[in-house]
C-alpha positions as CSV (number, residue, x, y, z in Angstrom):
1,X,0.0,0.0,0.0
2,X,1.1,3.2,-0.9
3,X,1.0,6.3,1.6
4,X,-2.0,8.1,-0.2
5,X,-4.0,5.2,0.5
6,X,-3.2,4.7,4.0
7,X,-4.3,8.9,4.3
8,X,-7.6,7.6,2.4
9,X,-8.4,5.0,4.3
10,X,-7.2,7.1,7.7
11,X,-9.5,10.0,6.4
12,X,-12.4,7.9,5.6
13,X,-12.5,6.1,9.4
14,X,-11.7,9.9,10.9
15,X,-15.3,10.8,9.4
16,X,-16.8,7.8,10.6
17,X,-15.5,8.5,13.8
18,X,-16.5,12.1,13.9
19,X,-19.8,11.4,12.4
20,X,-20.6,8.8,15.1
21,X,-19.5,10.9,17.7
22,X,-21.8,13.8,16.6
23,X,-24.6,11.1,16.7
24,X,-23.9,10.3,19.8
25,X,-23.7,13.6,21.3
26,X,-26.9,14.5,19.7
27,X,-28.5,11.2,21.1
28,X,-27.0,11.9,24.5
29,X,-28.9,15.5,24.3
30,X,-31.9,14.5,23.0
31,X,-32.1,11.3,26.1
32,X,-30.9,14.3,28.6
33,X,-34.0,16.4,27.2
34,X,-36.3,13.9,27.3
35,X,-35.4,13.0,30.9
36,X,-35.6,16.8,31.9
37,X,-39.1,17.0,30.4
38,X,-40.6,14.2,31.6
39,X,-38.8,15.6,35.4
40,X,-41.0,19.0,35.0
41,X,-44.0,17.0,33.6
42,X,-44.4,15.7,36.9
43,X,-45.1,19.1,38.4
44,X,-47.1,19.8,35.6
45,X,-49.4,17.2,36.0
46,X,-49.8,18.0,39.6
47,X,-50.2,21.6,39.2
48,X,-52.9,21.1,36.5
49,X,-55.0,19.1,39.1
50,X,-54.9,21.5,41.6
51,X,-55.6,24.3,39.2
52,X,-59.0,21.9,38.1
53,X,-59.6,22.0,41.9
54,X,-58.9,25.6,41.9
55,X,-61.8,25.9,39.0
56,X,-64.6,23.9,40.8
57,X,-63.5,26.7,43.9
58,X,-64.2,29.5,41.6
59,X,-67.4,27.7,40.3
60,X,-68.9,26.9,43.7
61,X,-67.9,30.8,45.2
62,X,-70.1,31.8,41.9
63,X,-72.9,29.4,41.9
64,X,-73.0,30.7,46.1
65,X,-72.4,34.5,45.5
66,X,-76.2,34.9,46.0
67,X,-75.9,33.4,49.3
68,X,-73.1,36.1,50.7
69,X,-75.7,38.9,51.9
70,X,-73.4,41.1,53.7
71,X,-70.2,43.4,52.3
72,X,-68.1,41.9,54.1
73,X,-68.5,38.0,53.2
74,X,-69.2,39.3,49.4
75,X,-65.8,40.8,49.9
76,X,-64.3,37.4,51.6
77,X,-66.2,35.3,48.1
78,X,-64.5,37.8,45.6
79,X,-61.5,37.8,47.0
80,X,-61.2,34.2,47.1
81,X,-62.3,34.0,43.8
82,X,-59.3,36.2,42.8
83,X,-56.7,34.5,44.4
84,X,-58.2,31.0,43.1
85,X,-58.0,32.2,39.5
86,X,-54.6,34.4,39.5
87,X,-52.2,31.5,41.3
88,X,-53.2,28.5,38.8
89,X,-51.7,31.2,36.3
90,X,-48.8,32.0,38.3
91,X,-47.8,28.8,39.1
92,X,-48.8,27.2,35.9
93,X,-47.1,29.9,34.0
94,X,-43.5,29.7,35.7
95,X,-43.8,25.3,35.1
96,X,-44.4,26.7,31.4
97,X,-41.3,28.6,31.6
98,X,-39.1,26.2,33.2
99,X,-40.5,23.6,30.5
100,X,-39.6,25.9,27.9
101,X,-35.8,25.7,28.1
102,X,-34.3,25.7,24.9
103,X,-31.4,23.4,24.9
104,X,-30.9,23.2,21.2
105,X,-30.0,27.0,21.0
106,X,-28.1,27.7,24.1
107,X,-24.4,25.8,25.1
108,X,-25.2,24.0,28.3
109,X,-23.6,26.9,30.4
110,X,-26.6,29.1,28.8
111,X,-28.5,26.3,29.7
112,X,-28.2,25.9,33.5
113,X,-28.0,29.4,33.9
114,X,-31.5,30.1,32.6
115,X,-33.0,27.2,34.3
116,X,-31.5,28.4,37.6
117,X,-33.5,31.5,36.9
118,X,-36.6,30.1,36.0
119,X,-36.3,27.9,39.2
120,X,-36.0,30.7,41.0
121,X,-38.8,32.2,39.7
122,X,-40.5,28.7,39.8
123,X,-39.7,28.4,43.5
124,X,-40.5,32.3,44.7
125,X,-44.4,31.7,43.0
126,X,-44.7,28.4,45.2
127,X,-43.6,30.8,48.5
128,X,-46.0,33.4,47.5
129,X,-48.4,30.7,46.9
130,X,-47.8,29.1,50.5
131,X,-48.2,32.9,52.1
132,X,-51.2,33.5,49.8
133,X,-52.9,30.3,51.1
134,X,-53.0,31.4,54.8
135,X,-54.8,34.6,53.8
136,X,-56.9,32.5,51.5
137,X,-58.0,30.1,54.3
138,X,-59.3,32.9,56.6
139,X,-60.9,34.4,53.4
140,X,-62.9,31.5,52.1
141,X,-64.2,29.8,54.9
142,X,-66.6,32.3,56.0
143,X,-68.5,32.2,52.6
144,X,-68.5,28.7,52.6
145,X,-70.0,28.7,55.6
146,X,-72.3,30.9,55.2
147,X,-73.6,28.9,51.9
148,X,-73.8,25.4,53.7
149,X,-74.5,26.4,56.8
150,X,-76.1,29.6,56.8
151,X,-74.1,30.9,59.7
152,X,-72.2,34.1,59.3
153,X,-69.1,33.0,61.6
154,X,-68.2,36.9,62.2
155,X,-70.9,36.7,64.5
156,X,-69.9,33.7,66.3
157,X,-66.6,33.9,67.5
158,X,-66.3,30.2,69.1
159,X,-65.5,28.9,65.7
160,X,-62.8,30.7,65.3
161,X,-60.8,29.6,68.9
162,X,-60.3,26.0,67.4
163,X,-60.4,26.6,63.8
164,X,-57.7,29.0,63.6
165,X,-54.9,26.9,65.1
166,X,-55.9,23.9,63.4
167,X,-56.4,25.5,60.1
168,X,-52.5,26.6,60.5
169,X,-51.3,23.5,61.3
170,X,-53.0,21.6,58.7
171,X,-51.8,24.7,55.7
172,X,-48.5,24.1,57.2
173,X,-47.9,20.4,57.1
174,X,-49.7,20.4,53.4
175,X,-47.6,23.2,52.8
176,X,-44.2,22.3,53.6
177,X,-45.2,18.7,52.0
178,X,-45.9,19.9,48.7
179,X,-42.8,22.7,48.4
180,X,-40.0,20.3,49.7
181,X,-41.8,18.1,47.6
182,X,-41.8,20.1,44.2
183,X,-38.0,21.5,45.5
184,X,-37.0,17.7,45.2
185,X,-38.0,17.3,42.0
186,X,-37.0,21.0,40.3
187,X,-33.1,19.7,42.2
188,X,-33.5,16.4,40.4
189,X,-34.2,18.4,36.8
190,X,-30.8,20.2,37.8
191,X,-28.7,17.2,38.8
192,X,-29.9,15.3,35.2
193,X,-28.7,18.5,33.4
194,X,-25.8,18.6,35.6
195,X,-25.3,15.4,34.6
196,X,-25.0,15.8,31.4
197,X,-22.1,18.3,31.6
């Protein structure tokens, strides 16, 4: 064999090794974004259902609105109704964003950074939501009270001795639950991009 064969035949398995390296890089890539997907997907899911439950709320406050006939439990039904309907969005929004990372365009530096920012953001909506709740829970009860009881409990303060502290206690265990819960997850979308590096 002559020496411009051996350079063909050396050029010829350099392609094929460069070729079947880009393949599987790409195939790496497109395993890493399917992992990362299905990771968010899982806090999608969930979130939908309790945005659903959030809906038949909204439903019930308006199918009941007639039943609220003083300012201030019309107040406590709108209000409720608000904050039912605004943090599906917020929530459901920032899983959007985080599900939205583009891995094709960005280097994977570009990539961690901007899901570290939409975690944040992510995370911050799931605090707010957690403060939000225990305003929510004093603001809905006395409507729904009023509509299945017929009681306006602003007139009868007894109800509010035991259902206050275990009210609190009951937001708080659901609460922390559901965040170190979802904080779990959003660490193990990290660690599989991470991993990937």
């Amino acid at each position: 064999m002559e020496i411009n064969e051996f350079q063909d035949i050396w050029k010829a398995m350099d392609e094929s090794i460069s070729s079947q390296s880009k393949l599987n890089n790409h195939t790496i890539m497109e395993m890493t974004k399917d992992k990362y997907h299905s990771t968010i997907n899982r806090i999608s899911n969930k979130e939908k259902i309790g945005s659903i439950f959030c809906l038949l709320i909204v439903i019930f406050i308006i199918y009941t609105l007639k039943d609220q006939d003083t300012w201030y439990l019309m107040t406590c039904a709108i209000l409720s109704m608000c904050f039912y309907i605004i943090l599906p969005i917020l929530s459901l929004k920032s899983i959007r964003d985080l599900n939205a990372i583009s891995f094709a365009s960005n280097n994977l530096r570009d990539t961690i950074n901007e899901f570290h920012k939409k975690k944040t953001a992510f995370l911050k909506v799931q605090q707010l939501g957690i403060l939000l709740g225990i305003f929510i829970l004093f603001l809905f009860l006395p409507p729904t009270i009023k509509s299945i009881d017929g009681k306006d409990i602003f007139l009868d303060r007894g109800i509010w001795i035991w259902y206050i502290p275990t009210s609190l206690i009951l937001l708080g265990l659901f609460a922390r639950w559901g965040y170190n819960h979802y904080k779990r997850t959003i660490d193990k979308a990290e660690g599989i991009l991470k991993d990937f590096q």
